[in-house]
PyMOL CGO cylinders between C-alpha atoms (Angstrom):
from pymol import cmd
from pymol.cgo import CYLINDER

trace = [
    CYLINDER, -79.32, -19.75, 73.07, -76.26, -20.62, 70.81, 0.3, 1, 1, 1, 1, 1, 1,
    CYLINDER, -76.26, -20.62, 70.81, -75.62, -17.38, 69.76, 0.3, 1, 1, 1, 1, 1, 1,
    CYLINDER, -75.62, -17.38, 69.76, -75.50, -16.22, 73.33, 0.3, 1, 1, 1, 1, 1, 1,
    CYLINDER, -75.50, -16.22, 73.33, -73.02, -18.25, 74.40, 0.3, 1, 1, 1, 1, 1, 1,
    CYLINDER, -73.02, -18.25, 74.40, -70.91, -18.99, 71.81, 0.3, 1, 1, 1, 1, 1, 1,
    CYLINDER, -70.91, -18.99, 71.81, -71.03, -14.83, 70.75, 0.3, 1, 1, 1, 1, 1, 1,
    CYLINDER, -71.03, -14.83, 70.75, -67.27, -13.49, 70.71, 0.3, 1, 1, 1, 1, 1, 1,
    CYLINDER, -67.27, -13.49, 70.71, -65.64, -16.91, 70.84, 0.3, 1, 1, 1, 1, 1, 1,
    CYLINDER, -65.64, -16.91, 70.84, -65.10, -17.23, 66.95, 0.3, 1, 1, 1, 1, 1, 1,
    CYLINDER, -65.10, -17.23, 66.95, -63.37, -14.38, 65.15, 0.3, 1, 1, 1, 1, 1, 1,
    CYLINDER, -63.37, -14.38, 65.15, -65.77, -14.86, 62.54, 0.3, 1, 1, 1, 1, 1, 1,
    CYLINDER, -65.77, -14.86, 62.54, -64.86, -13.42, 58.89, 0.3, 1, 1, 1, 1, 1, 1,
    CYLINDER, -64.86, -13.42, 58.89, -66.56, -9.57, 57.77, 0.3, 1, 1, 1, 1, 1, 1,
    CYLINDER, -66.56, -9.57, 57.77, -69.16, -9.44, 55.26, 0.3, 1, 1, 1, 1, 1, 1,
    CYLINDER, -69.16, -9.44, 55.26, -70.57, -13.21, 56.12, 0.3, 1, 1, 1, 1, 1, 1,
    CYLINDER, -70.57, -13.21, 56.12, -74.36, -11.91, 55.31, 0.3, 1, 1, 1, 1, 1, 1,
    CYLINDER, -74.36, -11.91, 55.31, -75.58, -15.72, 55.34, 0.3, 1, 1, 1, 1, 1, 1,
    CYLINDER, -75.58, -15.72, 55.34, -76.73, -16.77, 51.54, 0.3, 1, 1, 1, 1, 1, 1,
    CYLINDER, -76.73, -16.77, 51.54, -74.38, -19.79, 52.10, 0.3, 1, 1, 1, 1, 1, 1,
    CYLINDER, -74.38, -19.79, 52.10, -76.88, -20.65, 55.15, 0.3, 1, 1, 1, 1, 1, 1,
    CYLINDER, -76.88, -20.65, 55.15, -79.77, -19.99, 53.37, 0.3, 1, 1, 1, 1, 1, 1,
    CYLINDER, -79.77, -19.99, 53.37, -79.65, -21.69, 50.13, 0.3, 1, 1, 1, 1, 1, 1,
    CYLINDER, -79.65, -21.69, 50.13, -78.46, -24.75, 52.29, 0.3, 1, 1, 1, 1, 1, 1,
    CYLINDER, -78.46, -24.75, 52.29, -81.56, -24.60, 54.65, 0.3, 1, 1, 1, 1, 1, 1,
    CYLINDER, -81.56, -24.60, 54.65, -83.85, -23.81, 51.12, 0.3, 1, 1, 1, 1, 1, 1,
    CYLINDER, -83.85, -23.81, 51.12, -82.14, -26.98, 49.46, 0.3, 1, 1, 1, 1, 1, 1,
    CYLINDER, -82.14, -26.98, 49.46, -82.52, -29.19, 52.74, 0.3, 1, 1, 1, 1, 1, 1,
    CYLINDER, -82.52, -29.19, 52.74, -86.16, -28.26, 53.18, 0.3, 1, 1, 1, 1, 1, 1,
    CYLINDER, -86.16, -28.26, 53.18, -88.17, -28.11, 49.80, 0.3, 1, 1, 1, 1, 1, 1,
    CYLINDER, -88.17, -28.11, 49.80, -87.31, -32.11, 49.01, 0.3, 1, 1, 1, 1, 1, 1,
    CYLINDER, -87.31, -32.11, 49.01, -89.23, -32.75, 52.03, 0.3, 1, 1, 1, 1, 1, 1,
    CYLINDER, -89.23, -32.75, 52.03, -92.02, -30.20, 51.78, 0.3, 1, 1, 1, 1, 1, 1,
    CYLINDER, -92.02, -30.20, 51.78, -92.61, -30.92, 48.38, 0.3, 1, 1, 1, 1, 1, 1,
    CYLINDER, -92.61, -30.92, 48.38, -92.51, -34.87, 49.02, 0.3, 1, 1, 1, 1, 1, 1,
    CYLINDER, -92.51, -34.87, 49.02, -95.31, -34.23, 51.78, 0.3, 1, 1, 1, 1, 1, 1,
    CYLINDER, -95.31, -34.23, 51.78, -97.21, -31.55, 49.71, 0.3, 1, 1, 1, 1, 1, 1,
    CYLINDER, -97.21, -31.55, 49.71, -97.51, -33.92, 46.94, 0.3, 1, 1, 1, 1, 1, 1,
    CYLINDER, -97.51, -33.92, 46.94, -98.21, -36.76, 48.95, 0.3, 1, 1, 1, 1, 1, 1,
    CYLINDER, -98.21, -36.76, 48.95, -101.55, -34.72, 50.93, 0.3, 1, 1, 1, 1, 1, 1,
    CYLINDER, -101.55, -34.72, 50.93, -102.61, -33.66, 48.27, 0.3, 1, 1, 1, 1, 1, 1,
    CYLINDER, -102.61, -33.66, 48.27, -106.67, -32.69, 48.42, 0.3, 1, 1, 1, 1, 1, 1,
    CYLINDER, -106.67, -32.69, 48.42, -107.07, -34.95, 51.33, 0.3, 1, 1, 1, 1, 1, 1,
    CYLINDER, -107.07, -34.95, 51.33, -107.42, -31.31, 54.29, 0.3, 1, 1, 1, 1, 1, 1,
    CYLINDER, -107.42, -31.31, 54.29, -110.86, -30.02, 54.10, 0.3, 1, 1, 1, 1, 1, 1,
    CYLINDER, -110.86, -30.02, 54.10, -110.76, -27.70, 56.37, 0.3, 1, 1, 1, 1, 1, 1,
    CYLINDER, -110.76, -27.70, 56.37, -107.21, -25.25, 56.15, 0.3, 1, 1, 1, 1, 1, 1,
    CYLINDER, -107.21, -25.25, 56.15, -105.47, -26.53, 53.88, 0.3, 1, 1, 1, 1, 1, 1,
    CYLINDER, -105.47, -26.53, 53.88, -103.34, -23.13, 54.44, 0.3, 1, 1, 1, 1, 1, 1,
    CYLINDER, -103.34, -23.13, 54.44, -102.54, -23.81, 58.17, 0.3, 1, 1, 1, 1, 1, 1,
    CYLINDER, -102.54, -23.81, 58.17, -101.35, -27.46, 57.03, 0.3, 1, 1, 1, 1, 1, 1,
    CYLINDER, -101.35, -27.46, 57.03, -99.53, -26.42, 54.33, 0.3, 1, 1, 1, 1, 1, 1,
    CYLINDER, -99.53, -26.42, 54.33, -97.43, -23.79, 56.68, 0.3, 1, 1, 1, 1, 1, 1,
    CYLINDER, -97.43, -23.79, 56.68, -96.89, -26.22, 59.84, 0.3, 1, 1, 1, 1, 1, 1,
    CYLINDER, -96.89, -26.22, 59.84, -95.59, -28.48, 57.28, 0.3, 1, 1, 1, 1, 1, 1,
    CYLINDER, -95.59, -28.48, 57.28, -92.96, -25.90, 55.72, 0.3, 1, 1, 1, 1, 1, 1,
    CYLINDER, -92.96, -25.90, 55.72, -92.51, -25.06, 59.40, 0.3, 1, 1, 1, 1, 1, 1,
    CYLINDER, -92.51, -25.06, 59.40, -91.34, -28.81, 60.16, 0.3, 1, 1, 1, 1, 1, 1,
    CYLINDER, -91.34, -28.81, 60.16, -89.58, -28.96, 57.09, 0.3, 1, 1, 1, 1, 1, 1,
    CYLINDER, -89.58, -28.96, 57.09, -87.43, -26.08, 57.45, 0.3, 1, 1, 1, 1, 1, 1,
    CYLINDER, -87.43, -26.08, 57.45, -86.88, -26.44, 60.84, 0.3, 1, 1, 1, 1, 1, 1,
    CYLINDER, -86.88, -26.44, 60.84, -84.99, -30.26, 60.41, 0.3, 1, 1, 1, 1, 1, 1,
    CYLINDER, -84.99, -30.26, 60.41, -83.46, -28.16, 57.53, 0.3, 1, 1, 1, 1, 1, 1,
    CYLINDER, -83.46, -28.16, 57.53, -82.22, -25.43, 59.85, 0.3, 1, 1, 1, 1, 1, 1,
    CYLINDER, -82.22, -25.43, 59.85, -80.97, -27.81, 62.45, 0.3, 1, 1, 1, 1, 1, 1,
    CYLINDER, -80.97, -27.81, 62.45, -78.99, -29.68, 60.12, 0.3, 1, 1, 1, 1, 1, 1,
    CYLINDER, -78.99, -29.68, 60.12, -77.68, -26.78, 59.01, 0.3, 1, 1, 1, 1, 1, 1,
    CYLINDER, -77.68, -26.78, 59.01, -76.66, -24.80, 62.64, 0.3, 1, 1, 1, 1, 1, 1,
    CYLINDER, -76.66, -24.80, 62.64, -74.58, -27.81, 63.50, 0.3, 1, 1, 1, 1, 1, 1,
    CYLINDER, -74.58, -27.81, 63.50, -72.67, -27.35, 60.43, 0.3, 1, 1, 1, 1, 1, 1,
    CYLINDER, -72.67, -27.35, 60.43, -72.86, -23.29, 60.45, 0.3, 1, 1, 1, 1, 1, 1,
    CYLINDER, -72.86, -23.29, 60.45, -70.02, -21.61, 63.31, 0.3, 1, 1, 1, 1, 1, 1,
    CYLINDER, -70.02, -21.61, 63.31, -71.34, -17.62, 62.81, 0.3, 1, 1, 1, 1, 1, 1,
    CYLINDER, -71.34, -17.62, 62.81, -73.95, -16.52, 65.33, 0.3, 1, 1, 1, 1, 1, 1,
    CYLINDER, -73.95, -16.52, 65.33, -73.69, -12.67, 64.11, 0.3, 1, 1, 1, 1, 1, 1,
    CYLINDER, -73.69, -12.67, 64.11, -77.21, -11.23, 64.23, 0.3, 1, 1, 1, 1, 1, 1,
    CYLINDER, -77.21, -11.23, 64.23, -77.36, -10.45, 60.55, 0.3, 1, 1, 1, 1, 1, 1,
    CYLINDER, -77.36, -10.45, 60.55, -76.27, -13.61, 59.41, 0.3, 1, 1, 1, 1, 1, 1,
    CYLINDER, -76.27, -13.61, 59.41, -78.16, -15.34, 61.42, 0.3, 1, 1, 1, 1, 1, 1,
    CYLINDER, -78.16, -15.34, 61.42, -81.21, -13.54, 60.46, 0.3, 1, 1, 1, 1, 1, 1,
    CYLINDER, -81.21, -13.54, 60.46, -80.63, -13.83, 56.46, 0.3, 1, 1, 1, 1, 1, 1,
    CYLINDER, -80.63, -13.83, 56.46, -79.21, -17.62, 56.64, 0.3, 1, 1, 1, 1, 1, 1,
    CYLINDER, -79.21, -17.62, 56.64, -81.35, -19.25, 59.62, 0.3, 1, 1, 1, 1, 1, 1,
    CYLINDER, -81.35, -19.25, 59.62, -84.64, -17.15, 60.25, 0.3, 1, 1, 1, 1, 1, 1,
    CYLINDER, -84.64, -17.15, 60.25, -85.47, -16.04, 56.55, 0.3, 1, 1, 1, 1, 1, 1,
    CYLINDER, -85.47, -16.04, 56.55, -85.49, -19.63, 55.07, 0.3, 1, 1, 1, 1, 1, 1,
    CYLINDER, -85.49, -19.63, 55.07, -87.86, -20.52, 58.06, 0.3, 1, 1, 1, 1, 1, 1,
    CYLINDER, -87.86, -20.52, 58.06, -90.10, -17.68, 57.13, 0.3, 1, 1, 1, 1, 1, 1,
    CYLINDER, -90.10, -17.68, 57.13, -89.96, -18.37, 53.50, 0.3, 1, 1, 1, 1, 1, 1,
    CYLINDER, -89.96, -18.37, 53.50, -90.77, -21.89, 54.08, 0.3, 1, 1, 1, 1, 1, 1,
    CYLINDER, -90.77, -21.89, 54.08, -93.56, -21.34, 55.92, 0.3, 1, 1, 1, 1, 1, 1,
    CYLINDER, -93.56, -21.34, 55.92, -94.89, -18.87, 53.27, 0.3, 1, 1, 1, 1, 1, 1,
    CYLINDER, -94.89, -18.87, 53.27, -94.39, -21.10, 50.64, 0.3, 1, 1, 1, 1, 1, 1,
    CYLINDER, -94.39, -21.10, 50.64, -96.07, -24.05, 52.45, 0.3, 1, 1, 1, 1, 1, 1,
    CYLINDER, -96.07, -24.05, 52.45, -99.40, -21.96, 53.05, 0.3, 1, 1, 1, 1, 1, 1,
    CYLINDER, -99.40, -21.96, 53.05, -99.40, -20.37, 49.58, 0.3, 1, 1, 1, 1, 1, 1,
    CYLINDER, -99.40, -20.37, 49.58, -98.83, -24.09, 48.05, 0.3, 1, 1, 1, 1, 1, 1,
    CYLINDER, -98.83, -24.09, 48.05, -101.19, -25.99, 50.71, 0.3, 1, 1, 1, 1, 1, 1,
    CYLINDER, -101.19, -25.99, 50.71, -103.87, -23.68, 50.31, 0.3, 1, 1, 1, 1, 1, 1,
    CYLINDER, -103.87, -23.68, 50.31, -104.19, -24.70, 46.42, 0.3, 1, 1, 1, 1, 1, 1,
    CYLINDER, -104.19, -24.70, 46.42, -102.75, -28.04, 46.61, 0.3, 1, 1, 1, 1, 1, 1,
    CYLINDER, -102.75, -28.04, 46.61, -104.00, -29.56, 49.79, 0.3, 1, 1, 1, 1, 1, 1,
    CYLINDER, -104.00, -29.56, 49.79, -107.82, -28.38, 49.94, 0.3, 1, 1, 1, 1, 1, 1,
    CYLINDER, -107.82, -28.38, 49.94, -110.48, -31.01, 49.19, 0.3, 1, 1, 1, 1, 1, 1,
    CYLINDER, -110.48, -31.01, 49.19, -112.36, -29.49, 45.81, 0.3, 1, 1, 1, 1, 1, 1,
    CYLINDER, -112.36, -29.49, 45.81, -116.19, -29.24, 46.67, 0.3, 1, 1, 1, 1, 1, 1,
    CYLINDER, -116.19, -29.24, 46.67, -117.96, -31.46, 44.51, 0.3, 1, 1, 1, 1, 1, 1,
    CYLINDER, -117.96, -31.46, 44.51, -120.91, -28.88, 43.51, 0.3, 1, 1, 1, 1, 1, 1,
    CYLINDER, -120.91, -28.88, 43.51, -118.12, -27.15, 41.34, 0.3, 1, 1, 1, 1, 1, 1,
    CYLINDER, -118.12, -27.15, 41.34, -117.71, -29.84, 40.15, 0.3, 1, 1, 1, 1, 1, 1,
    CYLINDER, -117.71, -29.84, 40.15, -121.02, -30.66, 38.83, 0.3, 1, 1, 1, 1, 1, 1,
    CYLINDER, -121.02, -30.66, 38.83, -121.47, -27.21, 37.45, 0.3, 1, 1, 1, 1, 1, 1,
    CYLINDER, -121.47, -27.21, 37.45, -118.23, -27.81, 35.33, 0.3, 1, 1, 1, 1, 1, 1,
    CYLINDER, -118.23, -27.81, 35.33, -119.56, -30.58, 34.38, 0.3, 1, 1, 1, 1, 1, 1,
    CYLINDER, -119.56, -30.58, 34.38, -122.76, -29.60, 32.83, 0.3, 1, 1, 1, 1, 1, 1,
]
cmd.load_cgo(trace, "trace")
């Protein structure tokens, strides 16, 4: 919505691809994200995956916010490189992480390790 209707009111500066934007948004989000995935961890038995990406979701989301109140461009491809890729990346991150970090270990393994 704020890229339709603030497009053409900025004379916004060539070659602004958005790595400014998107480091910002990475640094903003993985203190949180790795706070919470730390904090969770092995408590999800169930998808541990799904929780791990809502929760990079959330985080870069806040991050994003933060960061679009700060951030005047709204041209498509920065927008797409410095607000919708961290987003994505995020959420990848959080399912790749949760899914190892956030799963309950069964104990049978266990057992069998253990003899």
């Amino acid at each position: 919505l704020r890229m339709h209707l603030f497009h053409g009111t900025y004379q916004e500066p060539p070659f602004k691809i958005g790595y400014r934007c998107l480091g910002y948004t990475l640094l903003m989000s993985a203190l949180p994200l790795g706070a919470f995935l730390a904090l969770r961890r092995a408590v999800e038995p169930r998808y541990p995956a799904a929780l791990g990406a809502a929760a990079g979701a959330a985080c870069a989301s806040w991050g994003g916010a933060l960061i679009d109140l700060w951030c005047p461009l709204t041209d498509p491809l920065h927008v797409l490189v410095g607000h919708v890729a961290p987003l994505a990346g995020a959420i990848g991150v959080g399912a790749l992480v949760g899914r190892f970090t956030l799963g309950v270990r069964g104990l049978r393994r266990e057992k069998m390790r253990d003899e």
